[in-house]
C-alpha positions in Angstrom: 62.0 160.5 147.9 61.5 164.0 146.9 64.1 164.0 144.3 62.3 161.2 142.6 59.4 162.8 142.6 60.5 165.8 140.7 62.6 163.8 138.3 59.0 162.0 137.9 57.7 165.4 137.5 59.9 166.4 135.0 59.4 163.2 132.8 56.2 164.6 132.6 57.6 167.8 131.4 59.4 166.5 128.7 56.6 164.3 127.5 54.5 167.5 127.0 57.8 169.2 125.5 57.6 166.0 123.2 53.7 167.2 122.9 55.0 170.7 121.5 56.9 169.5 119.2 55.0 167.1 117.6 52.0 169.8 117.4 54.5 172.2 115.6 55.8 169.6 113.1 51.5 168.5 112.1 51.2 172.2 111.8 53.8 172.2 109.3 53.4 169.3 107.5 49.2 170.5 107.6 49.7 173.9 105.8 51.3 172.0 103.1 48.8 169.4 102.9 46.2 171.9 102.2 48.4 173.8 100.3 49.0 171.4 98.0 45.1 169.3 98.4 46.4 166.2 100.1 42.8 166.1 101.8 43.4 162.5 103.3 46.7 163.7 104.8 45.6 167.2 105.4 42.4 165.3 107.3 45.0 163.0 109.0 46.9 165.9 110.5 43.6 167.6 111.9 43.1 164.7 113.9 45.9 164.2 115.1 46.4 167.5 116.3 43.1 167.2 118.1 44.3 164.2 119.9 47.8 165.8 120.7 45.7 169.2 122.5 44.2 166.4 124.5 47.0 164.6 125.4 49.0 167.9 126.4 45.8 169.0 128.8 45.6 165.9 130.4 49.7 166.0 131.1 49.8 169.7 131.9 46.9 169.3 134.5 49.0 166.7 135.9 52.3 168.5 136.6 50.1 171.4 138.0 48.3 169.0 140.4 51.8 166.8 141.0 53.6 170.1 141.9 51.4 171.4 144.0 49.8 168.3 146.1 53.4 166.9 146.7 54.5 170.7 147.1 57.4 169.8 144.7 59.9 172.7 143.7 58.3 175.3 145.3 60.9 178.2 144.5 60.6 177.4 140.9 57.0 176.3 140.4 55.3 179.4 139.3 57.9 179.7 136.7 57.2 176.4 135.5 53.9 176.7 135.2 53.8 179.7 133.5 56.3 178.3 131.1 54.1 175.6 131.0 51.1 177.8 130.3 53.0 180.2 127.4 53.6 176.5 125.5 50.6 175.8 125.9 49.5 178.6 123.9 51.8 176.8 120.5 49.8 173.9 120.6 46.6 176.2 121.0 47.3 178.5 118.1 48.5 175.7 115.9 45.5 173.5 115.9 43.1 176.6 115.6 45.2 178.4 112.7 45.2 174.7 111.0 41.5 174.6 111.5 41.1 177.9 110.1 42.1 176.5 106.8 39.7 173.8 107.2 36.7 175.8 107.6 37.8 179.4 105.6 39.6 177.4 102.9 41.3 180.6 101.5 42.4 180.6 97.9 46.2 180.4 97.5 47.3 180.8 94.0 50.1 178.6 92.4 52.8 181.1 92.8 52.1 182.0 96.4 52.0 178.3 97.6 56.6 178.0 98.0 55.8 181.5 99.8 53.4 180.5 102.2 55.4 176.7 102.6 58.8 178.8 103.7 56.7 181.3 105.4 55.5 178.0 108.0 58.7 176.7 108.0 60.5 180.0 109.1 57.9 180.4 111.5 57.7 177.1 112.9 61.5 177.1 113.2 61.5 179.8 115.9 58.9 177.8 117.7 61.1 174.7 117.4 64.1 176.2 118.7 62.1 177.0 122.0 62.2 173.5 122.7 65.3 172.8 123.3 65.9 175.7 125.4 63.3 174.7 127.8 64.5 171.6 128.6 68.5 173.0 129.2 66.4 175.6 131.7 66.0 171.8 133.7 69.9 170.5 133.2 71.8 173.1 132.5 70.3 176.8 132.9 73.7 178.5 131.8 73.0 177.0 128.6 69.9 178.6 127.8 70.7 182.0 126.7 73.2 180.0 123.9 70.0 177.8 122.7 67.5 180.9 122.6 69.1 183.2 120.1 68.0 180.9 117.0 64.2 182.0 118.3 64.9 185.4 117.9 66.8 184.7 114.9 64.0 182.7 113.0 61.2 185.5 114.0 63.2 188.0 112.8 62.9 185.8 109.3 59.4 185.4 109.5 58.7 189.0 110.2 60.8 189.9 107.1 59.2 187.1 105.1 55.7 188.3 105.9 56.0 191.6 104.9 57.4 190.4 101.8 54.7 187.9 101.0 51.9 190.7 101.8 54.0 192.7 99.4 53.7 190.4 96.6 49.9 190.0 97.3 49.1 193.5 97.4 51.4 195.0 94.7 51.6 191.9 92.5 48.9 189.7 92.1 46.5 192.1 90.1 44.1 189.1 89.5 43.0 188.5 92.8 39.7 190.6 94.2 40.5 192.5 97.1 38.3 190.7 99.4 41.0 187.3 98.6 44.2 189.8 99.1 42.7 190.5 102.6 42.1 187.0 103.4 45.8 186.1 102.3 47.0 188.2 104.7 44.5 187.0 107.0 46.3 183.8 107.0 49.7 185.4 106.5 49.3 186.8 110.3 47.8 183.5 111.6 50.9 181.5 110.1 53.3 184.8 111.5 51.8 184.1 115.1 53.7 181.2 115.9 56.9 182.6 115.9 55.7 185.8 117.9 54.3 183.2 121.0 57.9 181.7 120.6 59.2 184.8 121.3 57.1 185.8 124.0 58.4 182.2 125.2 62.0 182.3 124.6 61.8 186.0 126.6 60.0 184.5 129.4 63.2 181.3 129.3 66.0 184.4 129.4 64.6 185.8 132.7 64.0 182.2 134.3 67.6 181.3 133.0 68.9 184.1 135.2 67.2 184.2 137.8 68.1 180.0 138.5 71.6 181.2 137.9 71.7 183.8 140.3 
């Protein structure tokens, strides 16, 4: 009975993986919208990630209460929830640094949009990656540490990729005021933060992985 609880449990892990996920891809598919003024889409993906940060509360409130009113996985549950709690934190910057385009609406000239687009995918990519290494950590934990060194990988990219895109603002585009060069990189670091949580994540995976291992 216990055991169907937790695989019950961990249904409603995966469905606030899926959560993740999905968040991550309207995040994408957002900056590009806006990027590129497809308001109605750009609108679209707002909403929808609005939705999604309510959907993920109401799941994630319900593992926390499931695990601990059934008292299900107790070696393991603190490390779940935190895990829980650092994902948590994608779907929280991702829907705020969307909606930071909605209200600051920066100014992205023509030849910086391709630079911001592979920017969020680079990014995004390391937060993607996390996914799939959070749900071996439930079926196979050995298999984690293989699955978490394309997050490290893709952060590494969108460090370099940043630098280089703050680069061509600041030593490049001699038209903009400097007041719009500061509000580039502004968005540069919001876009950047993504993959740093995923890290933060994918570190907090290694030390989980090991210690179900051991």
């Amino acid at each position: 009975m216990l055991f169907s609880k937790a695989n019950k449990t961990i249904e409603l892990i995966d469905s606030f993986f899926n959560c993740v996920d999905q968040t991550l891809l309207l995040f994408k598919e957002g900056v590009k919208n806006f990027l590129y003024k497809n308001t109605e889409n750009f609108n679209n993906n707002l909403q929808a990630l609005a939705s999604l940060e309510l959907e993920s509360d109401l799941i994630r409130r319900n593992i926390e209460n499931t695990m601990y009113t059934q008292s299900l996985m107790p070696q393991l549950r603190s490390d779940i929830l935190r895990l829980l709690e650092e994902l948590d934190k994608l779907i929280d910057h991702s829907k705020k640094n969307l909606f930071q385009f909605d209200v600051e609406s920066p100014f992205v000239p023509e030849e910086l949009i391709q630079d911001f687009i592979k920017l969020t995918q680079v990014s995004v990519a390391a937060a993607e990656s996390v996914i799939p290494a959070a749900k071996s950590y439930f079926n196979e934990p050995a298999t984690v540490s293989e699955k978490i060194h394309r997050v490290f990988f893709y952060e590494k990219e969108a460090d370099v990729l940043a630098d280089v895109v703050r680069r061509k603002i600041f030593r490049e585009m001699n038209t903009l005021k400097l007041s719009e060069k500061f509000h580039l990189r502004y968005f540069t670091l919001h876009i950047e933060n993504i993959s740093d949580t995923a890290e933060k994540i994918a570190d907090l995976l290694t030390v989980m992985a090991i210690k179900r291992i051991v």
